[in-house]
FIZALUM-490808 format. One record per residue: residue number from 1; residue in three letters; chain; x, y, z of N, C-alpha, C in turn. Coordinates in Angstrom, 1 decimal. Layout:
# FIZALUM-490808
REC   nr  rest  kette    n_px    n_py    n_pz   ca_px   ca_py   ca_pz    c_px    c_py    c_pz
REC  NUM   ALA      A       X       Y       Z       X       Y       Z       X       Y       Z
...
END
This chain:
# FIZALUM-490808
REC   nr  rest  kette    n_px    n_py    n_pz   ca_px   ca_py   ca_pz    c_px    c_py    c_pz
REC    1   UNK      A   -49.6    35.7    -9.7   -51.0    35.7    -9.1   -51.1    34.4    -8.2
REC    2   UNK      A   -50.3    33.4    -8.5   -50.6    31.9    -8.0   -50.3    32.0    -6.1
REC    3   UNK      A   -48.8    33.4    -6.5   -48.6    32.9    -5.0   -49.0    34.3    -4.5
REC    4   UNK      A   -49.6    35.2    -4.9   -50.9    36.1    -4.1   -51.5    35.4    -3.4
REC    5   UNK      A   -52.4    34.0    -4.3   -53.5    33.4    -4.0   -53.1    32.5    -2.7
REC    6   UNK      A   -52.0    31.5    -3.1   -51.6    30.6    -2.1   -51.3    31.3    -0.6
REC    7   UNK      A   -50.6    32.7    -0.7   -50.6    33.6     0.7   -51.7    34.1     1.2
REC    8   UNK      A   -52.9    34.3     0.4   -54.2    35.2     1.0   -54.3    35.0     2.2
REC    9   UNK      A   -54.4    33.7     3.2   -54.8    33.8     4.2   -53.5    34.4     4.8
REC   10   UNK      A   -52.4    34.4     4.9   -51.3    34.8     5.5   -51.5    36.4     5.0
REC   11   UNK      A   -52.2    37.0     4.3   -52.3    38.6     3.8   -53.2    39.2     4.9
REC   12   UNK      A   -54.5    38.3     4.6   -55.8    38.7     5.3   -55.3    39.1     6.5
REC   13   UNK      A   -54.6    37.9     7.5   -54.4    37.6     8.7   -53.6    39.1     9.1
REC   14   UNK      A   -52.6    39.0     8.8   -51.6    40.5     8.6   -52.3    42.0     8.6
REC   15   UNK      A   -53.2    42.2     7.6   -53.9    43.2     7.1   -55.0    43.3     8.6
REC   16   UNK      A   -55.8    42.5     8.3   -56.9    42.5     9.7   -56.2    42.7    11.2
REC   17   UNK      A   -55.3    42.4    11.7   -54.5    42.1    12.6   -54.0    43.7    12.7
REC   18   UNK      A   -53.7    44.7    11.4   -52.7    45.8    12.1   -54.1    46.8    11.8
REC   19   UNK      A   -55.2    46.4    10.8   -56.1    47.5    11.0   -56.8    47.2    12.2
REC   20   UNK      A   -57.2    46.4    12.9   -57.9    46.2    14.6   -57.0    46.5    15.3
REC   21   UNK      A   -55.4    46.4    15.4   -54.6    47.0    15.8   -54.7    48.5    16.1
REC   22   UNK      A   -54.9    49.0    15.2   -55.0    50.5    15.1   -55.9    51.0    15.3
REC   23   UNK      A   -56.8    50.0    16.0   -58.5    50.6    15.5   -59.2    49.5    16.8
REC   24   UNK      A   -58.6    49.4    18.1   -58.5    48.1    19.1   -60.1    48.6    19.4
REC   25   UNK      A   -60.7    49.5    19.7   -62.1    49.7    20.6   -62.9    49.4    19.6
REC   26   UNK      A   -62.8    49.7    18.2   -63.8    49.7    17.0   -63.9    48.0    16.8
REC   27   UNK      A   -62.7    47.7    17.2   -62.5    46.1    16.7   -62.9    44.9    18.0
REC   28   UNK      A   -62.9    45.9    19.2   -63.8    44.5    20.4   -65.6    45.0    20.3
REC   29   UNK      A   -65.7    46.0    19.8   -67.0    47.0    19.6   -67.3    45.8    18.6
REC   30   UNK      A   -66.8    45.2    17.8   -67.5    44.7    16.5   -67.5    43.4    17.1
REC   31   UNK      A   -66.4    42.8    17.8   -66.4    41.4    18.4   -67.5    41.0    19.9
REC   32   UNK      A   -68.0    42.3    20.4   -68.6    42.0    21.3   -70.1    42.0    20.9
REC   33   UNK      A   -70.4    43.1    19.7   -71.6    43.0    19.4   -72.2    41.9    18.5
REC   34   UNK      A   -71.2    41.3    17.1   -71.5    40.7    16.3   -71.0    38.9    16.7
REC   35   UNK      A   -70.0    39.0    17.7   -69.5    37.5    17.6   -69.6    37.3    19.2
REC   36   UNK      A   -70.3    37.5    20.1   -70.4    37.1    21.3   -70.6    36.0    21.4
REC   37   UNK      A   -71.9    34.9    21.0   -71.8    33.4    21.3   -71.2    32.8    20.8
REC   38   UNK      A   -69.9    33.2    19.6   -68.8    32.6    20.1   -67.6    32.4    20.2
REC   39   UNK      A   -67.3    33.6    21.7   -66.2    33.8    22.4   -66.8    33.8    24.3
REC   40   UNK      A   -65.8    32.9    24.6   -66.0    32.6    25.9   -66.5    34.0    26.8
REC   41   UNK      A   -67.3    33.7    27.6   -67.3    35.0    28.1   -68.5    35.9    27.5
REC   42   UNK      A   -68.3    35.9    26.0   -69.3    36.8    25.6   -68.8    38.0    24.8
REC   43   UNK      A   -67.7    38.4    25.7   -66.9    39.8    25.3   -65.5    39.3    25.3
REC   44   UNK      A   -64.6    40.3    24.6   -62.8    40.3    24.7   -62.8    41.7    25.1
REC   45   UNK      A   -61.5    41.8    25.6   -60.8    43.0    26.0   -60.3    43.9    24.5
REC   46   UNK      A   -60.3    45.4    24.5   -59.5    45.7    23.3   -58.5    45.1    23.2
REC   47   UNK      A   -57.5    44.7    23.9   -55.6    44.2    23.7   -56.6    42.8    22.9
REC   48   UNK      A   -57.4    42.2    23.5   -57.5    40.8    22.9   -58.1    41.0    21.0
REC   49   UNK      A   -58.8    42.1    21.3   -59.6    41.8    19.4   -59.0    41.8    18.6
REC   50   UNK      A   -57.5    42.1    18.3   -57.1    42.6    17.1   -56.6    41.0    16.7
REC   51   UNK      A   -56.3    40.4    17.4   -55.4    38.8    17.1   -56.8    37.9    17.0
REC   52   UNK      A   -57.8    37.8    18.1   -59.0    37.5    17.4   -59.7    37.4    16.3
REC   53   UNK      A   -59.9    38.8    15.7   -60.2    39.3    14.5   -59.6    39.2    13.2
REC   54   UNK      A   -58.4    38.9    13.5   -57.3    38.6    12.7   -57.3    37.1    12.5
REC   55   UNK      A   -57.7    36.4    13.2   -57.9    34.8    13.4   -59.2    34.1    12.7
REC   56   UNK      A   -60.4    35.0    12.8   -62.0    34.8    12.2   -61.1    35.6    10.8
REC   57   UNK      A   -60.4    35.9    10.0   -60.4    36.5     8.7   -59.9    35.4     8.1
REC   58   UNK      A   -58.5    35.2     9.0   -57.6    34.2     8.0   -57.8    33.1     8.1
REC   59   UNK      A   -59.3    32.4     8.4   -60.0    31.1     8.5   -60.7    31.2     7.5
REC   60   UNK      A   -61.5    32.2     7.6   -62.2    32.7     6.3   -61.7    33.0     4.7
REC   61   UNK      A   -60.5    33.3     5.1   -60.0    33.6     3.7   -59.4    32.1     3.3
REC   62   UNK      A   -59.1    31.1     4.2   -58.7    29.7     3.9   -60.0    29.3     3.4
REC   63   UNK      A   -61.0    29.1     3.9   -62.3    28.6     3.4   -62.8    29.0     2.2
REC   64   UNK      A   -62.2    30.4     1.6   -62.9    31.5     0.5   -61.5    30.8    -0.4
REC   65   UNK      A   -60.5    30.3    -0.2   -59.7    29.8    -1.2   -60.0    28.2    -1.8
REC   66   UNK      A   -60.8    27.5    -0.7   -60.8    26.4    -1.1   -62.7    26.1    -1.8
REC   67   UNK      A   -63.2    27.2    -1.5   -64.4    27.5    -2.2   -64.3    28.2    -3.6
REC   68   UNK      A   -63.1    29.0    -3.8   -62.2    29.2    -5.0   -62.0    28.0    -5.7
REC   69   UNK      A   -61.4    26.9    -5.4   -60.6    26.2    -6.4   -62.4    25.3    -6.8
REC   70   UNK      A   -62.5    24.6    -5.9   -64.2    23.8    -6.0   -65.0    24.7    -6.8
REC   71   UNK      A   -65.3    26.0    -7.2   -65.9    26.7    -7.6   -65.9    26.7    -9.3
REC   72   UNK      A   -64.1    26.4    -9.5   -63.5    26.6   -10.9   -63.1    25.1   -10.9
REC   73   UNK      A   -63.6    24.0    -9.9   -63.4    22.9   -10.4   -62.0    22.2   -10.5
REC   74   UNK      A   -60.9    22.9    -9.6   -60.1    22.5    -9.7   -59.2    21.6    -8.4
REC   75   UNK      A   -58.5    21.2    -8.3   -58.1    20.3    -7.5   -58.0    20.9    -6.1
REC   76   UNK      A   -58.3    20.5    -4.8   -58.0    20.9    -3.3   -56.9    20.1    -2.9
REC   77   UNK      A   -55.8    20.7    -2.9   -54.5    20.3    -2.5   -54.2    19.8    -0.8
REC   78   UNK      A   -53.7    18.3    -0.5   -53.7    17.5     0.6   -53.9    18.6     1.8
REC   79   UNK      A   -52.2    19.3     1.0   -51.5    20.9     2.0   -52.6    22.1     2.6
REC   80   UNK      A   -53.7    22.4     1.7   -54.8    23.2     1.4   -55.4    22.4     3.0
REC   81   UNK      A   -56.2    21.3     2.8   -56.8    21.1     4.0   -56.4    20.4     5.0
REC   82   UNK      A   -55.5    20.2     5.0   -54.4    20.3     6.5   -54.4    21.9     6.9
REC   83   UNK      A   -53.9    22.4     6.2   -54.0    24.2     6.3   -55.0    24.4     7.1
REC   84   UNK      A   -56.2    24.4     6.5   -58.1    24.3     7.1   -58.1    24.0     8.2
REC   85   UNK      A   -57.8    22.2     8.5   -58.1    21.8     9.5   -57.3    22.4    10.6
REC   86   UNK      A   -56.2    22.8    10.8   -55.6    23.1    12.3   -55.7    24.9    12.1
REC   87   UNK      A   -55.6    25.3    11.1   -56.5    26.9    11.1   -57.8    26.7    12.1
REC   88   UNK      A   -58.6    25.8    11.5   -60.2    25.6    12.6   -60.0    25.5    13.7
REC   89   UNK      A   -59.2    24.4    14.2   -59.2    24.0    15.4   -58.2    24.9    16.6
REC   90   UNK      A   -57.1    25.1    15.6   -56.7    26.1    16.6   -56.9    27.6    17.0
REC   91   UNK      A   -57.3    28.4    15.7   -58.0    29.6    15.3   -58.8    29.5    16.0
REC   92   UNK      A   -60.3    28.4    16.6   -61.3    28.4    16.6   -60.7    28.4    18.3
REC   93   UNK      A   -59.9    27.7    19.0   -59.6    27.7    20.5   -58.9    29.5    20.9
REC   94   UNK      A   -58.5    29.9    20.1   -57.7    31.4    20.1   -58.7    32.0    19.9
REC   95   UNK      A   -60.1    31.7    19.1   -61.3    33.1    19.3   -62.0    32.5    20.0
REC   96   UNK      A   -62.3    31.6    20.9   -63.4    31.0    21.7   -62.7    31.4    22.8
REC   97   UNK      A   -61.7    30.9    23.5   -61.0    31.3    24.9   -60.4    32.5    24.6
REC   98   UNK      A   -60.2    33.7    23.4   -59.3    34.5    23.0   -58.4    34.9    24.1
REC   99   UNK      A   -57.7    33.6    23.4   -55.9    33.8    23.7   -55.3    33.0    22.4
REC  100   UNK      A   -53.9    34.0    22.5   -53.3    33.8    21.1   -52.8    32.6    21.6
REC  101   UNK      A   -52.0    32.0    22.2   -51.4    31.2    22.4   -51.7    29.9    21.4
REC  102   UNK      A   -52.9    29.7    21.2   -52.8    28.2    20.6   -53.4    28.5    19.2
REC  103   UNK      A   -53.1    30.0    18.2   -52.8    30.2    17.1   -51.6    30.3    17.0
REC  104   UNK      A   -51.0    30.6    17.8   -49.0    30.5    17.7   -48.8    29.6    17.5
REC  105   UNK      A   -49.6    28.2    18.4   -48.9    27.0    18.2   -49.0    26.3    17.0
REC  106   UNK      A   -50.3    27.3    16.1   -50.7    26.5    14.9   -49.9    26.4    14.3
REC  107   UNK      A   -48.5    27.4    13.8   -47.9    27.4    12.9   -46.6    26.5    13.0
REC  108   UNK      A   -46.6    26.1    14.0   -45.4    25.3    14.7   -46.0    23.5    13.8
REC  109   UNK      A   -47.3    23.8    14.5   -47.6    22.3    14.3   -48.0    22.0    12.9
REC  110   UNK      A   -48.5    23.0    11.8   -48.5    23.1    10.5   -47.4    22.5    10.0
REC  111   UNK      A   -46.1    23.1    10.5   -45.2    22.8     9.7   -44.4    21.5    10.3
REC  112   UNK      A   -44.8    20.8    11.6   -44.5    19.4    12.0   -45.0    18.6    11.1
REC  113   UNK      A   -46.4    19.0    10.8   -46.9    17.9     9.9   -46.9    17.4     8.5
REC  114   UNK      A   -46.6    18.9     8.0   -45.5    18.8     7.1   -44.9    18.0     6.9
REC  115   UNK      A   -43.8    18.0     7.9   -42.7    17.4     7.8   -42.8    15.7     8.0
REC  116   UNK      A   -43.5    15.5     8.9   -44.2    14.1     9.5   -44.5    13.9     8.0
REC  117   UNK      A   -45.4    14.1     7.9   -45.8    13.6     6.3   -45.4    13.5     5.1
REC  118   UNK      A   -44.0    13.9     5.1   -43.4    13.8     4.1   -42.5    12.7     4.5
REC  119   UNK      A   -42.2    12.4     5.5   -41.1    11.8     6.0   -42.0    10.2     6.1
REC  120   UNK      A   -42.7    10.5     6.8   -43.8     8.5     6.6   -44.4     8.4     5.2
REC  121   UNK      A   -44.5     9.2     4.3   -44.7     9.2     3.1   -44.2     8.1     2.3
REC  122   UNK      A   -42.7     8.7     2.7   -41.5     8.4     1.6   -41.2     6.5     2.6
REC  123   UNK      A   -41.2     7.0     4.2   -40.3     5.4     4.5   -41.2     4.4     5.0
REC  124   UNK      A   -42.7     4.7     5.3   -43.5     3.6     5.0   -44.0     3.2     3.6
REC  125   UNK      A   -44.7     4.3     3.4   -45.4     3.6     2.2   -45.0     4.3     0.5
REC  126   UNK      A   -43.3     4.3     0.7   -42.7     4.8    -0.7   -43.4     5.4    -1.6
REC  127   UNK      A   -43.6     6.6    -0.8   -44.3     7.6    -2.0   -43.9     9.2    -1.2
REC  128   UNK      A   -42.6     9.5    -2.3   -41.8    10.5    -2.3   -43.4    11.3    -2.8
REC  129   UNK      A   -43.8    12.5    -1.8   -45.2    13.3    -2.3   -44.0    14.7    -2.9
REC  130   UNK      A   -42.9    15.1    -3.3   -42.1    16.0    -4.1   -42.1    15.5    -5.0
REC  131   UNK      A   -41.7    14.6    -5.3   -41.7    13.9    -6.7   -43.2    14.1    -7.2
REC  132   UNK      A   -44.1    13.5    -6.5   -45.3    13.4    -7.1   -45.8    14.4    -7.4
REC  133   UNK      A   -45.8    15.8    -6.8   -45.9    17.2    -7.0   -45.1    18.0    -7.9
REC  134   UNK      A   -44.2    17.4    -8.7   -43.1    18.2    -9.3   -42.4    17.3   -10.8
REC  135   UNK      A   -42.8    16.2   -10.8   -42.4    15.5   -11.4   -42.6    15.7   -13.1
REC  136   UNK      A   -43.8    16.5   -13.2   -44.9    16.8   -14.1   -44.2    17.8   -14.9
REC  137   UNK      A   -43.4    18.5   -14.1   -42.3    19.9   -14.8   -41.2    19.6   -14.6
REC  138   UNK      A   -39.9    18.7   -13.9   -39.1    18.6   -13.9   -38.6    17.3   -14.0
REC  139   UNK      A   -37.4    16.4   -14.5   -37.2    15.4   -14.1   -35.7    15.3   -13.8
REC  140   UNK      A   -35.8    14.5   -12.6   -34.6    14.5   -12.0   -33.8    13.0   -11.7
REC  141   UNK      A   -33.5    12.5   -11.4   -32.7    11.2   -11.1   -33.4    10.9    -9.7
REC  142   UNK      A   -33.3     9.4    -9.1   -34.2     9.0    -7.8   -33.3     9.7    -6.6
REC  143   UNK      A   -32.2     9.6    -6.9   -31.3    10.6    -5.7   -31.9    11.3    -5.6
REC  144   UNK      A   -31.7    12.7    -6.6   -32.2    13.7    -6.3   -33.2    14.3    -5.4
REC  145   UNK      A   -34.3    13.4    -6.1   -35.9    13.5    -5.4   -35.5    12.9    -3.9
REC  146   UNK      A   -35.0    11.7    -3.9   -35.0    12.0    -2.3   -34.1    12.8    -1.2
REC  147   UNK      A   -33.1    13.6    -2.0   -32.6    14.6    -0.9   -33.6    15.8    -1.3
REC  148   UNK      A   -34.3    16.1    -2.4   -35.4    17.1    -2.2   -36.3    17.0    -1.5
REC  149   UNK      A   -36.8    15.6    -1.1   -37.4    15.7    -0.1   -37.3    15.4     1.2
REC  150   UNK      A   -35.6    15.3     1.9   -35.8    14.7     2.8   -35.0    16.4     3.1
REC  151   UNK      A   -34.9    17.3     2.3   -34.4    18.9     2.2   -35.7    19.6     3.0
REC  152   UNK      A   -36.9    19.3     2.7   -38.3    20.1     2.6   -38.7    19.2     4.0
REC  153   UNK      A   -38.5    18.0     4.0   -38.4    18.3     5.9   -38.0    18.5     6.8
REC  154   UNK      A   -36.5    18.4     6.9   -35.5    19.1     7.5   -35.6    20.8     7.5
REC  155   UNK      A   -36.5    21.3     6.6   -36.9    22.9     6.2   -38.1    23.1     7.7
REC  156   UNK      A   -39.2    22.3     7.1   -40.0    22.2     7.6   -40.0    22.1     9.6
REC  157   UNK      A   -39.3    21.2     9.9   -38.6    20.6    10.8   -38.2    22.0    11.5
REC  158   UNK      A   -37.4    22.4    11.6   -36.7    24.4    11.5   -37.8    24.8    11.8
REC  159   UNK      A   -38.3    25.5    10.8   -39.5    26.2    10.6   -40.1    26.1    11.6
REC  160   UNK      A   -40.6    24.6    12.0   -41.9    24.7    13.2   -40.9    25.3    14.6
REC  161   UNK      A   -39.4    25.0    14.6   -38.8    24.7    15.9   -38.9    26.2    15.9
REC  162   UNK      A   -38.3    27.1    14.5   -37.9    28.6    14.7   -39.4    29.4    15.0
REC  163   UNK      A   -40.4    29.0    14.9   -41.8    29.7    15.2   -42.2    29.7    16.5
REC  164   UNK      A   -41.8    28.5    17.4   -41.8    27.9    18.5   -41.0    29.0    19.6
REC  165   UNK      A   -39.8    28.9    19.1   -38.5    29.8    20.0   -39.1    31.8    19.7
REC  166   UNK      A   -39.2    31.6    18.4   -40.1    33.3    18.5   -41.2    33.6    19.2
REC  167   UNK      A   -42.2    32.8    19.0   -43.5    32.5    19.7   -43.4    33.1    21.1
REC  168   UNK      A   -42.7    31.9    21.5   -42.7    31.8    23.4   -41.7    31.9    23.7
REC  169   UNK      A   -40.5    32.7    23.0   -39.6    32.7    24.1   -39.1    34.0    23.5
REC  170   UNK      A   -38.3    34.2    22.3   -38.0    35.7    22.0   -38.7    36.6    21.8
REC  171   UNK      A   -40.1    36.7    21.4   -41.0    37.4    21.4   -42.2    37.3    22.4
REC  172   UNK      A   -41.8    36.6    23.1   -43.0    36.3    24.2   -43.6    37.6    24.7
REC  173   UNK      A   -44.7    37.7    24.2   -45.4    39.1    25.1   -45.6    39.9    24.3
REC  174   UNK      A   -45.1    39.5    23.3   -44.9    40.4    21.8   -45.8    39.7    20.8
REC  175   UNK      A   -47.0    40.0    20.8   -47.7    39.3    19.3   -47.5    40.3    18.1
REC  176   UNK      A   -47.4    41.7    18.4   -47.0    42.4    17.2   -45.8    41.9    16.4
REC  177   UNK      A   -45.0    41.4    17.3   -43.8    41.1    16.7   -43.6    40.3    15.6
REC  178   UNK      A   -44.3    39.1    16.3   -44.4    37.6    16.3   -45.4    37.4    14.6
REC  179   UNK      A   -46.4    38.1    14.6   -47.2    38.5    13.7   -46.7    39.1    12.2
REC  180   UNK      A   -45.6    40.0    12.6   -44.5    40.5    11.7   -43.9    39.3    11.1
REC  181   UNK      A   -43.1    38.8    11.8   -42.4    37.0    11.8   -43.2    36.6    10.9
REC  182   UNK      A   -44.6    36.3    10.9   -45.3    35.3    10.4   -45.7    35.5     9.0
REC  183   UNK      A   -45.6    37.0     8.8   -45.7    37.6     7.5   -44.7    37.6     7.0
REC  184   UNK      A   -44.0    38.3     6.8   -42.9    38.6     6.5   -41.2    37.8     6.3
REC  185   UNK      A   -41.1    37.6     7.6   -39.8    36.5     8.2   -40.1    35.2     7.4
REC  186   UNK      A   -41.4    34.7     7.6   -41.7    33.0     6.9   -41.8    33.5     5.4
REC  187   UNK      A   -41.7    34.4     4.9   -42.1    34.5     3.3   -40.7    34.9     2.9
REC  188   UNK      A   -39.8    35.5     3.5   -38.4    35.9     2.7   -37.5    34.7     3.4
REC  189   UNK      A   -38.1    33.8     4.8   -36.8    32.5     4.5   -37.6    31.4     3.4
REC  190   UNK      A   -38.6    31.5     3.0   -39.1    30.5     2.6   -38.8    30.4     0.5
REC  191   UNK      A   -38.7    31.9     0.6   -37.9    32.6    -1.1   -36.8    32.1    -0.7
REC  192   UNK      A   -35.8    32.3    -0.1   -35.1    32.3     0.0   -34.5    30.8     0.1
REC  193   UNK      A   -34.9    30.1     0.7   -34.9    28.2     0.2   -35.5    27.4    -1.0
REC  194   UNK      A   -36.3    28.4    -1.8   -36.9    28.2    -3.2   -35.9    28.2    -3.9
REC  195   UNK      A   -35.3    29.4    -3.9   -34.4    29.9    -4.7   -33.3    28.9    -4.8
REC  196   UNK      A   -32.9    28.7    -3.0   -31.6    27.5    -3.4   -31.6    26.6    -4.0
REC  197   UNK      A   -32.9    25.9    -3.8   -34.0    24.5    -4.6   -33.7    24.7    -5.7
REC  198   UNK      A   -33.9    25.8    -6.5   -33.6    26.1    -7.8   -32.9    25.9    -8.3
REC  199   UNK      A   -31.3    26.8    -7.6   -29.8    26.7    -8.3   -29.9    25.0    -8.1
REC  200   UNK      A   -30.0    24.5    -7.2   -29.5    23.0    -6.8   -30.2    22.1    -8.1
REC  201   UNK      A   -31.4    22.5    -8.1   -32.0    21.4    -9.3   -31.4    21.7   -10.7
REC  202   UNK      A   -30.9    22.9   -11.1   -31.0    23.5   -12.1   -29.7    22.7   -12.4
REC  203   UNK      A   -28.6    22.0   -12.1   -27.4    21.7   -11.8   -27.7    20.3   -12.3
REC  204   UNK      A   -28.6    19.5   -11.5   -29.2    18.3   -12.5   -29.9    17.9   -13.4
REC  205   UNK      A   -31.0    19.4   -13.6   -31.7    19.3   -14.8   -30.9    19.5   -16.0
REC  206   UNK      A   -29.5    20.0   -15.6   -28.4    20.5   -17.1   -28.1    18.5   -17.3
REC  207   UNK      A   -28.0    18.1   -16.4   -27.4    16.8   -16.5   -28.1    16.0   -17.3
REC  208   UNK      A   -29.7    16.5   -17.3   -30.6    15.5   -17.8   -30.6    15.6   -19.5
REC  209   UNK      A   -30.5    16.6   -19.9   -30.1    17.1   -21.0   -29.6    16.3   -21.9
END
């Protein structure tokens, strides 16, 4: 359930995106009549609603998650409103000028910051944020924790570069594609580096034993 919840906006986004997709005149019909003052112009083209519409969901569904946890009182994670903030800002320039372009870049820059943040975390102000997120269920040796986290920005690092090169250069012209990518492609490399995380730790948590 935990990681239903942590993907919802990445579901919404996906789901909203292929039903306006399928459904492009019903979906600028809803964007011209309901959301005109605030998209440039007033109106979008069909080709434009479906990534628009798809962009007002998965803002909303970030907002409906973090009104979730505040609701049941529980903690709003750093990651959570970093998420928020460049969802707004960039989301918010992708449905105002509606052009995708600078929701593509969001995901690039999500995961820069990531990585930035993990990286001045640890070598200015010595605070491994892996450790401090993980430490609670596992314990590891100080090595460890710092090639786990110097693993998860070098991941991160990728990630923004490989969203970057799909974005605008192998899928250029292709948001259907690109969209696929963003569902799907980031959730089976991202298992898929969990998993290694796992064998790897599991190797020194025998040690700790």
């Amino acid at each position: 359930m935990k990681f239903l919840f942590d993907w919802l906006p990445v579901i919404c986004f996906f789901v909203a995106y292929k039903i306006a997709g399928g459904n492009e005149e019903a979906a600028q019909h809803f964007i011209n009549t309901y959301m005109s003052g605030v998209v440039s112009g007033g109106s979008v083209t069909a080709d434009q609603s479906p990534i628009v519409l798809a962009t007002v969901i998965g803002i909303l569904a970030t907002v409906g998650q973090i009104g979730w946890l505040k609701l049941r009182k529980q903690k709003v994670t750093g990651t959570l409103w970093v998420t928020l903030v460049l969802f707004t800002v960039f989301g918010g320039l992708t449905i105002y000028l509606h052009d995708e372009v600078f929701i593509k870049w969001k995901l690039s820059i999500l995961y820069w910051a990531f990585a930035v943040g993990l990286l001045v975390s640890d070598w200015l102000f010595k605070k491994n944020l892996m450790r401090q997120s993980m430490q609670e269920i596992i314990q590891l040796p100080d090595q460890i924790w710092s090639r786990l986290n110097m693993a998860w920005v070098i991941f991160f690092a990728i990630m923004g570069a490989l969203n970057w090169y799909l974005a605008f250069v192998l899928f250029k012209g292709d948001t259907d594609a690109w969209v696929n990518f963003k569902t799907f492609g980031v959730t089976g490399i991202m298992f898929v580096f969990i998993i290694g995380q796992t064998v790897y730790l599991s190797r020194h948590m025998k040690d700790q034993a």
